[in-house]
C-alpha positions as CSV (number, residue, x, y, z in Angstrom):
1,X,-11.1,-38.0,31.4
2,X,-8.2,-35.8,32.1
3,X,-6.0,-36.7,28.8
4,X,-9.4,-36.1,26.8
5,X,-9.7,-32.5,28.2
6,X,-6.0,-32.0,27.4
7,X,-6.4,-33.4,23.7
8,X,-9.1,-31.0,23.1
9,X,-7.0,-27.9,25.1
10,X,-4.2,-29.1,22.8
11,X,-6.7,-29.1,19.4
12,X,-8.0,-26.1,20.0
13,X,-4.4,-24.7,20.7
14,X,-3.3,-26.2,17.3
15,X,-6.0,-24.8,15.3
16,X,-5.6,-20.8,17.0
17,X,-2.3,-21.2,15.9
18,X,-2.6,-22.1,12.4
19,X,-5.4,-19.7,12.3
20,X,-3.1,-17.0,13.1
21,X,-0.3,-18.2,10.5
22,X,-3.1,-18.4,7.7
23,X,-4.1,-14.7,8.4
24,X,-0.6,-13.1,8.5
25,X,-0.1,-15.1,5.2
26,X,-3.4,-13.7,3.5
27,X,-2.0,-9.7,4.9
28,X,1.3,-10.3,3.3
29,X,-0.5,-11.4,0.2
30,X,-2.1,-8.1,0.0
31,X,0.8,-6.1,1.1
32,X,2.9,-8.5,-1.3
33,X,0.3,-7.3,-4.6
34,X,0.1,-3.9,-3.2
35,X,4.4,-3.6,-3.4
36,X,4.7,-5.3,-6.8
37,X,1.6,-3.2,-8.5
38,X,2.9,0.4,-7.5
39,X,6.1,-0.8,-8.8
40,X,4.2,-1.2,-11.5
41,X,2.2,1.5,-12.1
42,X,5.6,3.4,-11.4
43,X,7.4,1.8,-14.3
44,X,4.8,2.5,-16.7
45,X,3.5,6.0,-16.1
46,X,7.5,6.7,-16.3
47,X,7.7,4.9,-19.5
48,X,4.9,7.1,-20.9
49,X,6.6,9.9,-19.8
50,X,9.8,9.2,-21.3
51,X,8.3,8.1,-24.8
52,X,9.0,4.8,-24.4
53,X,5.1,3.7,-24.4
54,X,2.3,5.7,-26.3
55,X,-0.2,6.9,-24.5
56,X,-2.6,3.6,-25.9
57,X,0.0,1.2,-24.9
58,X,0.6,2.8,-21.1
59,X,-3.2,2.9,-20.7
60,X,-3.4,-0.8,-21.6
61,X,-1.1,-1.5,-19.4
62,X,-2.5,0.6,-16.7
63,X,-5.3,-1.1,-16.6
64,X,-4.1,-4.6,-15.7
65,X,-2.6,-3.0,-12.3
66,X,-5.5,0.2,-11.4
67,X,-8.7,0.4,-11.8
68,X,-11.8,2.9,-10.9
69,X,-10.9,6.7,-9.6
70,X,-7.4,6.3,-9.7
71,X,-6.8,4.3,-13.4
72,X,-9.5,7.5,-14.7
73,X,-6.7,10.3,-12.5
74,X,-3.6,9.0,-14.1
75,X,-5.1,8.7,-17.5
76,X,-6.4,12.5,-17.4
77,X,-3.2,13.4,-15.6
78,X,-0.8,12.0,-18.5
79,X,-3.2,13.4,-21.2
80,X,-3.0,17.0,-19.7
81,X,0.8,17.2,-18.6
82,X,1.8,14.7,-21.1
83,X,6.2,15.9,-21.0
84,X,5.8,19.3,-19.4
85,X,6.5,18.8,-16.1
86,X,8.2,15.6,-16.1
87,X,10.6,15.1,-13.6
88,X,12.6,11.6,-14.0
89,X,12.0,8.9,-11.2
90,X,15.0,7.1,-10.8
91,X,14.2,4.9,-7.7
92,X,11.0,3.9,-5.5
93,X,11.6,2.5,-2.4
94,X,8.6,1.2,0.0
95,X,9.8,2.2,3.5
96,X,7.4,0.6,5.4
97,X,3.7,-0.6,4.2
98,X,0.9,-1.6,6.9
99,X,-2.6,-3.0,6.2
100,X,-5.0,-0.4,7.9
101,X,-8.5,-1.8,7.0
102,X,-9.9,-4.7,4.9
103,X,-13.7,-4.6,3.7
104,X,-14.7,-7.7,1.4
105,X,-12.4,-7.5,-1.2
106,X,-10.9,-3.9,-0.4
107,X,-7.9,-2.9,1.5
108,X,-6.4,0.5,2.7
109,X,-2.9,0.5,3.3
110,X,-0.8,3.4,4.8
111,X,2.9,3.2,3.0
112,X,5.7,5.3,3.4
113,X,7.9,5.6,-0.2
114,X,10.8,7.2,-0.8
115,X,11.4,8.4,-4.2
116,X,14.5,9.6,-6.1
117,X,13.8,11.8,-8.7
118,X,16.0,13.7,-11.3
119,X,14.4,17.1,-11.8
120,X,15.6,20.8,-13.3
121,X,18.0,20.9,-10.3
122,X,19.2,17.7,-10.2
123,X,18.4,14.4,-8.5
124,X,16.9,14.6,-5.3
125,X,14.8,12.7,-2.6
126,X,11.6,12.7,-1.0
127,X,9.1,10.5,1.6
128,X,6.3,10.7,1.5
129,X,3.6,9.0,2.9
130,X,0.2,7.7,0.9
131,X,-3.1,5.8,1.7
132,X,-3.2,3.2,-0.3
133,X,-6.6,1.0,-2.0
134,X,-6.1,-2.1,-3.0
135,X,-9.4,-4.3,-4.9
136,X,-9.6,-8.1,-4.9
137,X,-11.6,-8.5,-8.5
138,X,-11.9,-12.2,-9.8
139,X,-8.7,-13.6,-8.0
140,X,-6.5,-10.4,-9.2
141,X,-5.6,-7.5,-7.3
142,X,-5.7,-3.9,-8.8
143,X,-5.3,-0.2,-7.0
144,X,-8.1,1.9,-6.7
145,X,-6.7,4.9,-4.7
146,X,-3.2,6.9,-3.8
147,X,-3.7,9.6,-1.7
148,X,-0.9,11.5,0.2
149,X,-1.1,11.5,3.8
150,X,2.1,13.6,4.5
151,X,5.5,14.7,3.4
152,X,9.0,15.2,4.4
């Protein structure tokens, strides 16, 4: 009676654990798609910028990695700024990323990113941190917000 007690302690051990595993797995899948879109996004708003995409093709492109408020945002931002005050972004480096809510098939991250940027005055860097929506729509991932939290 005593080794069948055990084997079901030990079972139910087992299964906890693997539970755990398969949940920090499905985070870092999130955090993994919210890294590689803002990479992204960042490439191709900065090709835009530099003429190396039209506005139709960067907008295409846009849309396969935002969707919602922030896709409509950066397409009336790059219409109304278009060159003007373009600043060059050289480097963008995720500093730290952390999964702060998850709603159905939405997620809020808080990330810090470090950009390098070449501007009028030369190249400099900044951190700044963002909240972060991310939106599980048939099996693909796309962001749906990018708000700045704070700024060093």
């Amino acid at each position: 009676m005593k080794k069948k007690w055990f084997r079901l302690i030990l079972l139910c051990a087992v299964l906890c654990v693997a539970g755990l595993g398969l949940a920090g797995a499905t985070e870092d899948k999130e955090a993994g798609a919210v890294k590689e879109l803002m990479y992204q996004r960042t490439d191709i708003i900065e090709n835009i910028m530099s003429g190396v995409l039209t506005y139709e093709e960067g907008k295409e492109q846009l849309r396969q990695v935002e969707t919602g408020a922030l896709y409509s945002r950066d397409l009336r931002t790059l219409k109304d700024y278009g060159a003007s005050d373009y600043e060059k972004v050289r480097n963008m480096d995720i500093v730290s990323l952390e999964q702060m809510s998850n709603i159905y098939d939405s997620y809020t991250f808080v990330g810090e990113i470090e950009w390098t940027n070449e501007g009028y005055e030369g190249v400099y860097k900044e951190r700044i941190t963002y909240e972060i929506g991310l939106k599980e729509i048939k099996d693909e991932y796309r962001l749906t917000s990018l708000e700045i939290q704070g700024q060093e």
